[in-house]
N, C-alpha and C positions, 0 to 999 in steps of 0.2 A: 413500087409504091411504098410508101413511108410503113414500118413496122407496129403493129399498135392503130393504125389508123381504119376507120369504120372500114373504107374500102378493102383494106388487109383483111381485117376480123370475117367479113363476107364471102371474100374469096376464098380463103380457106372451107368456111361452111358448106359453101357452092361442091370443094373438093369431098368432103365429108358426106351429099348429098347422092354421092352414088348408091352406097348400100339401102339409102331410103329409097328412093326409085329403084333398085332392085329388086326390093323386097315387096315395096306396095305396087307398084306396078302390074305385078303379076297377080295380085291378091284375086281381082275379078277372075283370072283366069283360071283358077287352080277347080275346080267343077267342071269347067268344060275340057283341061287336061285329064280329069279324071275319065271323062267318056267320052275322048277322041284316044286316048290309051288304051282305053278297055282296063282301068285298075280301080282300086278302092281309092277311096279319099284321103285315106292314112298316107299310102305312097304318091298321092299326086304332090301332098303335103311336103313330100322326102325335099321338093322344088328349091322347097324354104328352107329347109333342115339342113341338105348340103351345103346350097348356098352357103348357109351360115358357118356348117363347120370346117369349110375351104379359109372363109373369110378368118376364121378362131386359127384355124391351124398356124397359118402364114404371118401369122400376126407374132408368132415365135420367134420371126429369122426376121424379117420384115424392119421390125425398129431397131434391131443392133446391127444393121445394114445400113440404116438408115445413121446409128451414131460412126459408122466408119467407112462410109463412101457418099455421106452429106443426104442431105433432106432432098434435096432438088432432084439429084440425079434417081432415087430409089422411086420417087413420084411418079413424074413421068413414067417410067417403066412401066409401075404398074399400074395405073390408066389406061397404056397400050394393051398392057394384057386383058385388060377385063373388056376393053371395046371389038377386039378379035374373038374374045370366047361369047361375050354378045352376039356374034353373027354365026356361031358356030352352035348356040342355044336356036336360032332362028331355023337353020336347016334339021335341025334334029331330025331325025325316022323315027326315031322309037323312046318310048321314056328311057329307056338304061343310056342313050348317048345324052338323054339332055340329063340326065341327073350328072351325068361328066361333066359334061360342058358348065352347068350351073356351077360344080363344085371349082372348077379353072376360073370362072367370071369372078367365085369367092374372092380367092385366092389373088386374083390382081386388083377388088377393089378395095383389100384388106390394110392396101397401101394407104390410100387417101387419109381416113380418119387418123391413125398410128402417125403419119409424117403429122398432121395435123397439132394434133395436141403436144406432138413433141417442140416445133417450132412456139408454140404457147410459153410452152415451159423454159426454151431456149431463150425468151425474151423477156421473160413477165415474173413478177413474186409471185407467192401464192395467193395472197388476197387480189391483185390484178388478174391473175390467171384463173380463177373462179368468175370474176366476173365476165373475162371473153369468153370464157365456154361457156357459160350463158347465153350470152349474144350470140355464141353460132350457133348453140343449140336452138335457142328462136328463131334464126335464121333456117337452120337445119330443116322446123318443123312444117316451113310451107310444101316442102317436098309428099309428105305426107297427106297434106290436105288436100294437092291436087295431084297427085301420082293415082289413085285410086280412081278417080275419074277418068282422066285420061286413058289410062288401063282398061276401062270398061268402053269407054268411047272407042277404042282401036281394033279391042275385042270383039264388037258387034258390027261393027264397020270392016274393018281389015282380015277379021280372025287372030288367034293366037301369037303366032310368028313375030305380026308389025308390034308385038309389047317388046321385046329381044331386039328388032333392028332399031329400033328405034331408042334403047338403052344403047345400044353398039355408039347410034348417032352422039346422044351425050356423053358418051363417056369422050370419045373423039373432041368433042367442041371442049369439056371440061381439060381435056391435056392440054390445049391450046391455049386454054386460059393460064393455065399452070405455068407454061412455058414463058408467057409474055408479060404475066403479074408478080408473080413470087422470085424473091431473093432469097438466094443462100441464110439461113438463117444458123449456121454451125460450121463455125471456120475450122480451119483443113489442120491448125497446131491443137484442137479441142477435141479432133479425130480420135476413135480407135484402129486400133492394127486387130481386123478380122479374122477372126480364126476359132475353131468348134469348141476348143477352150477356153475362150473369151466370151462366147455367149452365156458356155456352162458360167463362168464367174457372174457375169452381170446378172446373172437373174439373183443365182447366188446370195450378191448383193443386194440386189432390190427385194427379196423374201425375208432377207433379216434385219435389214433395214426397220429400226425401230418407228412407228407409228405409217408404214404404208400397208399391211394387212388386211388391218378392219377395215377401211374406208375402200378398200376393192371387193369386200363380203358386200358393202350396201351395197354398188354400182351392179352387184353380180343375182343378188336377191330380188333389186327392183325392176331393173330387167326379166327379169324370169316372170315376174307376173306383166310385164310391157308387152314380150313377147309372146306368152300364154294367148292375148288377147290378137294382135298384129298376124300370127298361124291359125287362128278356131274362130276368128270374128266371121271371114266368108264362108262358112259353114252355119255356125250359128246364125247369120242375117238372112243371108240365103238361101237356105233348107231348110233354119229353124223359124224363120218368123216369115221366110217367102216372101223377101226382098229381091227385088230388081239390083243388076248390078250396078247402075246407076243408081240408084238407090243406097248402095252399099258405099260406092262412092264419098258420096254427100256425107253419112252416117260414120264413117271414119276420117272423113278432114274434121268432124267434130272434137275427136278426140286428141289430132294431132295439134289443132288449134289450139286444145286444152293446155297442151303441151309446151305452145310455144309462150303461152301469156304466163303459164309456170316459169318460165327462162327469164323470160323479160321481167317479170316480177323480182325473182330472184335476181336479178342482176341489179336492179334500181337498190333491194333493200342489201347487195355489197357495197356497192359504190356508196351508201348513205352509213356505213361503217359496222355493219350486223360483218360478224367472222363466219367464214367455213363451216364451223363446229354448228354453230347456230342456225345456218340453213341446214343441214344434213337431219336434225333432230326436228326441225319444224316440216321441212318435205316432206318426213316417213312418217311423221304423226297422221299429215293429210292422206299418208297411202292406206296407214290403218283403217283411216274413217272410209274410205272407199271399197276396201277390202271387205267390210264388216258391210256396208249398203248395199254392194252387189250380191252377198251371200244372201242377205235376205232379199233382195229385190225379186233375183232370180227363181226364190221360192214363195213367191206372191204372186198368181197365177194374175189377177188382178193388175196388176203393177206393167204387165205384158212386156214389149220393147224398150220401153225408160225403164223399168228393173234393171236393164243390164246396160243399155247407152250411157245414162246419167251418171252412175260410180263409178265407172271406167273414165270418166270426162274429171272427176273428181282426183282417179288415180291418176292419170296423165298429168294433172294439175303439178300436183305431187312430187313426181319425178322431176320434173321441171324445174323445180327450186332444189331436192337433194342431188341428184345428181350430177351437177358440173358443179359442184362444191365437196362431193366422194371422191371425184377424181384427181382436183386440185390439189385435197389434203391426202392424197397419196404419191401423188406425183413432187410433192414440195421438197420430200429430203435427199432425194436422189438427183440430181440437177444436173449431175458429170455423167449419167446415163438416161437421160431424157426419152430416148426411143425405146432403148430395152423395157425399160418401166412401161411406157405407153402400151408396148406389145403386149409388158403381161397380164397387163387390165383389159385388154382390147380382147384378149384370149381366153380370160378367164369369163368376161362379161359374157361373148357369144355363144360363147360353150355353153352356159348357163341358160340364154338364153335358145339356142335348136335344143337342149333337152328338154327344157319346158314345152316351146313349142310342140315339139312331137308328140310328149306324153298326153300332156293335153287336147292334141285331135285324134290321135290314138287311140284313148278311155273315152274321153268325152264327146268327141266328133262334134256334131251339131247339139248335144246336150248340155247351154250358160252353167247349169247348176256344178258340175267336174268341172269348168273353167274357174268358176264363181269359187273354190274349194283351194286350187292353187293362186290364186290373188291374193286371198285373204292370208294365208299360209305366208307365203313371199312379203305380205306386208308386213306384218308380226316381226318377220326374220328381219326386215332392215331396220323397223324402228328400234330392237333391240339391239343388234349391234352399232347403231346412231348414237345410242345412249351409252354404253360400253365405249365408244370412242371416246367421245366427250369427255366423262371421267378419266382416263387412261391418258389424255391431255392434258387434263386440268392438273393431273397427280406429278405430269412430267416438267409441269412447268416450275410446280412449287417446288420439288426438289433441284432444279436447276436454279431457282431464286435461294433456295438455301446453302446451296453448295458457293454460291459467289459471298 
């Protein structure tokens, strides 16, 4: 299908939509892992954690794989890997094999996104390529909105296992999709020659690369409170306010909707001529004001369930608009290493995000208020360095006008 066209920008999303169904998916589940384990909540939690840190890890080798043996071929692959470690999640015996299994599913669906945004970059400027990460981030966010349901519907119906085969199943239909939609997007003369010293360079490169730093501190900040919420929200719903998981459901496609009209938002005020720089600094302002309404919501006994659903619907909002304009304007000056970059933001983001997660159902378990405490925290952190971009922009550009 034609490059750039809605159907592309979709399909890609669709590719990108594993780690969301991976992760929401299971959300309902993670209570009744804990007491079909016999463990605490912290390690049922580990589900999410690993996952994530297979997904961060892999995302190291993953996109300079991806810049030297082609987009196409490193995909596929790993779609195959995550839909085999899906059905290997399903038989689990005991927690220590599925936290394996979860951290392998990581690790092969850590392809989809990284090939994702790298083809972005392979075809698009920065200001175009801010607006499709937009578009599939909106796209991205239906998965959210009903992954949770579903998850809960499988859960009470089928038990545990049919959330995992039935990941195994999409991951399966989504490589099919892969295979019969997407085009090489990184011809074979733009190749690298792979080798453990050529990734050592590229990152290298992509770390000193002037202006791509800061804008992977916001994507890695906003995240960490995204996640905070997406690990402790079924504990909080469901312990803490004794919500059904159906119920829980409903109550997080709220936020992921949040999420997706933040994209689409964002994408309309790219395309009407607002720069990168200028969503990044209006995103994390709306993360501050969310940050700041959860912290008090959560300590308004009065305020009860909307104390903490409603700012989080705020912050989602949020992310929606800074975030695929963080990534753009990181992604923009490195163009000859497209994947490696992608990797080290994809690696840097996750990681960011299972530490938060963890810490946060760790300390605060089912307690909004130690959730409410790292949002707030995480939003501070990205509207400042949103602001610190901006400058640091503004300052490169004028000495590049005065130098001509």
């Amino acid at each position: 299908m034609p490059i750039g066209s809605t159907r592309w920008v979709v399909t890609l999303a669709a590719m990108t939509a594993v780690i969301a169904l991976s992760i929401d998916m299971s959300l309902p589940a993670q209570p009744t892992l804990a007491a079909t384990f016999e463990v605490e909540d912290a390690t049922a939690g580990l589900t999410l954690s690993v996952f994530m840190i297979g997904f961060a890890l892999a995302q190291l080798v993953v996109g300079y794989l991806s810049d030297a043996w082609g987009r196409r071929r490193v995909l596929l692959g790993g779609l195959a890997m995550f839909s085999l470690a899906a059905i290997a999640c399903a038989l689990s015996p005991s927690i220590e094999v599925l936290l394996i299994c979860r951290a392998l599913q990581g690790i092969g669906g850590s392809v989809a996104p990284v090939v994702a945004r790298a083809m972005v970059r392979d075809t698009q400027p920065a200001q175009q390529a801010a607006r499709l990460l937009s578009t599939m981030l909106a796209t991205l966010a239906i998965a959210p909105m009903i992954a949770p349901s579903i998850g809960g519907v499988l859960l009470a119906t089928l038990g545990w296992r049919s959330i995992f085969a039935t990941l195994a199943l999409c991951g399966a239909v989504l490589m099919v999709i892969a295979y019969r939609t997407l085009s090489e997007t990184l011809p074979v003369e733009r190749r690298l020659v792979a080798s453990p010293l050529g990734l050592i360079r590229g990152f290298r490169t992509f770390f000193t690369t002037p202006g791509t730093r800061l804008p992977i501190l916001i994507s890695c900040a906003s995240f960490a409170g995204q996640f905070a919420y997406i690990a402790d929200s079924p504990f909080v719903y469901m312990e803490g306010f004794h919500t059904s998981s159906e119920t829980f459901g409903i109550l997080f496609g709220l936020t992921a909707l949040a999420l997706m009209i933040g994209a689409l938002l964002g994408g309309s005020m790219l395309n009407a001529g607002r720069s990168p720089g200028a969503m990044i600094v209006i995103g994390t302002a709306i993360l501050v004001f969310g940050g700041i309404a959860v912290t008090i919501g959560t300590r308004v006994p009065g305020f009860g369930i909307a104390g903490f659903l409603v700012p989080m619907i705020i912050y989602f909002f949020g992310v929606g608009i800074a975030s695929p304009s963080a990534t753009a304007l990181a992604l923009e000056p490195v163009p000859h290493i497209a994947g490696t970059a992608s990797s080290a933001i994809g690696f840097l983001t996750m990681t960011s995000g299972a530490l938060a997660g963890y810490g946060t159902t760790k300390l605060g378990g089912s307690d909004p208020q130690a959730f409410a405490l790292v949002v707030a925290v995480m939003a501070v952190v990205s509207a400042s360095i949103a602001l610190l971009t901006v400058a640091l922009r503004r300052r490169r550009r004028q000495k590049q006008q005065e130098s001509r």
